[in-house]
C-alpha positions as a printed NumPy array, in Angstrom:
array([[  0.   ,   0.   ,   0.   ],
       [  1.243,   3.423,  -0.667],
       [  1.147,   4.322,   2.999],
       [  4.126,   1.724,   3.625],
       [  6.339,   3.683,   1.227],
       [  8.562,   5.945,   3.391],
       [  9.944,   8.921,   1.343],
       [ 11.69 ,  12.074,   1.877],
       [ 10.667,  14.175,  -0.674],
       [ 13.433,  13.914,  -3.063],
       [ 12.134,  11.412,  -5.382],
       [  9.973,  14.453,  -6.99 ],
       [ 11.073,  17.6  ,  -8.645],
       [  8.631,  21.552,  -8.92 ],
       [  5.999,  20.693,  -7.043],
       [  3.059,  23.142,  -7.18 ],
       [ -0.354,  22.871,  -5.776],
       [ -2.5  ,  23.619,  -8.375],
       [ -6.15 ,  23.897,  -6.683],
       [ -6.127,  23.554,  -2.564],
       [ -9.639,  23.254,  -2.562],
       [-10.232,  20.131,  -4.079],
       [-11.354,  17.465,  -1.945],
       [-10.39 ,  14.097,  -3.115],
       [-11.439,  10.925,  -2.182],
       [ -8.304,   8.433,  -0.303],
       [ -9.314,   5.196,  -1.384],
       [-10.18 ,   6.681,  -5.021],
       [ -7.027,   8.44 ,  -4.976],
       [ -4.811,   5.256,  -4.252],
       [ -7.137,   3.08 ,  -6.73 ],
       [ -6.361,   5.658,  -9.359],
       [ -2.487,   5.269,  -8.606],
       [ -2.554,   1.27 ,  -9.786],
       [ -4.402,   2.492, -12.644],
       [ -1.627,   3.945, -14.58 ],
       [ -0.372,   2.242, -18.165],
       [ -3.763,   0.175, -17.968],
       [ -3.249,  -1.096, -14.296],
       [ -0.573,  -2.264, -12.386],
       [ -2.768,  -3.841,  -9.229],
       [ -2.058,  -6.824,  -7.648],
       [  1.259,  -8.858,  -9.092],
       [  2.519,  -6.216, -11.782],
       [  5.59 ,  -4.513, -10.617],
       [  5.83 ,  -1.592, -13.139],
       [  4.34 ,   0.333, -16.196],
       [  4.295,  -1.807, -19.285],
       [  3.283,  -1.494, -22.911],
       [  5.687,   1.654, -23.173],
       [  3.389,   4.707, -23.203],
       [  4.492,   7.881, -23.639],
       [  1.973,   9.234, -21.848],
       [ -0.792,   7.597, -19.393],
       [ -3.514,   8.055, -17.396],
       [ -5.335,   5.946, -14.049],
       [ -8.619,   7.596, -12.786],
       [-10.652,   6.315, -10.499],
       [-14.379,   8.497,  -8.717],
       [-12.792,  12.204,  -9.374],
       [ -9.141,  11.267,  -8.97 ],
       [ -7.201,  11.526, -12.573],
       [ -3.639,  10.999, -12.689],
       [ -2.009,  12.126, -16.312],
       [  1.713,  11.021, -16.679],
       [  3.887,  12.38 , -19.385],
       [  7.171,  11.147, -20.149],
       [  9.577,  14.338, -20.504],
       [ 11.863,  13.447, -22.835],
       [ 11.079,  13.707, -26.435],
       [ 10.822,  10.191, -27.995],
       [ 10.987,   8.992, -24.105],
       [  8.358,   6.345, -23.169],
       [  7.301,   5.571, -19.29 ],
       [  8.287,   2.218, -17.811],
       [  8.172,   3.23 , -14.21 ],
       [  7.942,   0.925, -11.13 ],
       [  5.211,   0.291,  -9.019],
       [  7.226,   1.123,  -6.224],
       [  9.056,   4.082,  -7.86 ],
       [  5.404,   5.773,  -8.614],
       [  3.72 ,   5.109,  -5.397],
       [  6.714,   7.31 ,  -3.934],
       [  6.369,   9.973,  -6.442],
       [  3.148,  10.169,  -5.735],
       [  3.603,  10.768,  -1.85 ],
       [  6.31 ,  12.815,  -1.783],
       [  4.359,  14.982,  -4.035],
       [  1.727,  15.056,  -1.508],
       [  4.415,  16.458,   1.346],
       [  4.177,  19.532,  -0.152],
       [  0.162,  19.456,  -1.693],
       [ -1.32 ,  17.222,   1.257],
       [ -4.791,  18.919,   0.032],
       [ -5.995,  19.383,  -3.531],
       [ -4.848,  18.839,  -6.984],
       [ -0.891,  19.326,  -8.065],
       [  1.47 ,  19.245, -10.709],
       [  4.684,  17.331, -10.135],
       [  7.958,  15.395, -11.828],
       [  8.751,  11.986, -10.742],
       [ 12.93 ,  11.9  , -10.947],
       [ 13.369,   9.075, -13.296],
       [ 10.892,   6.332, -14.274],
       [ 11.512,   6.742, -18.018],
       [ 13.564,   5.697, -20.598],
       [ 15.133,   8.498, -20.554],
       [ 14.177,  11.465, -18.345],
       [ 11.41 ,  12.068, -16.155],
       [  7.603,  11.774, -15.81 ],
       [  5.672,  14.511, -15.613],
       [  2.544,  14.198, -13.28 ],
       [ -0.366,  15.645, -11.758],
       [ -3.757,  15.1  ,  -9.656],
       [ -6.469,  16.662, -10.55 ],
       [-10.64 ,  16.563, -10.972],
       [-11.567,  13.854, -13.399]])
């Protein structure tokens, strides 16, 4: 579960809260997390098909990834994502945000954000 992932903030890159008074949903939240490159529940350990760009949505929780690098495609991990994800949240623990997870690509970064589906 992403609450066992212990971060320090690092693993992300310009975080900015984009809209404080959204008010989303935890267990839709973390469903939309494992619903990234057409789900990574249960056994799947990271993204695959290699998408440049992705979405997992889940009630009024959208994720959108973007791979930064031109010609880039996302294969992060499970793991690697779920920590993204919360370190983001150190800094927006309320709300929608744009982020970068550090790595997670081919080359590059990923490109993220919460917001309103």
């Amino acid at each position: 579960a992403p609450a066992d992932q212990q971060v320090s903030g690092s693993e992300v890159t310009g975080t900015t809260c984009t809209d404080t008074s959204v008010a989303f949903n935890t267990h839709d939240t973390n469903v939309a997390i494992l619903g990234i490159c057409g789900g990574i529940a249960g056994s799947i350990q990271k993204c695959g098909g290699s998408p440049t760009s992705t979405t997992g949505q889940s009630g009024t929780s959208k994720f959108t990834l973007d791979a930064t690098d031109a010609g880039s495609t996302i294969n992060i991990s499970k793991g690697r994502w779920e920590r993204c994800v919360k370190a983001a949240q150190i800094t927006c623990p309320k709300g929608a945000f744009d982020s970068t997870c550090v790595g997670g690509a081919t080359t590059g970064d990923v490109k993220f954000s919460l917001a309103a589906a």
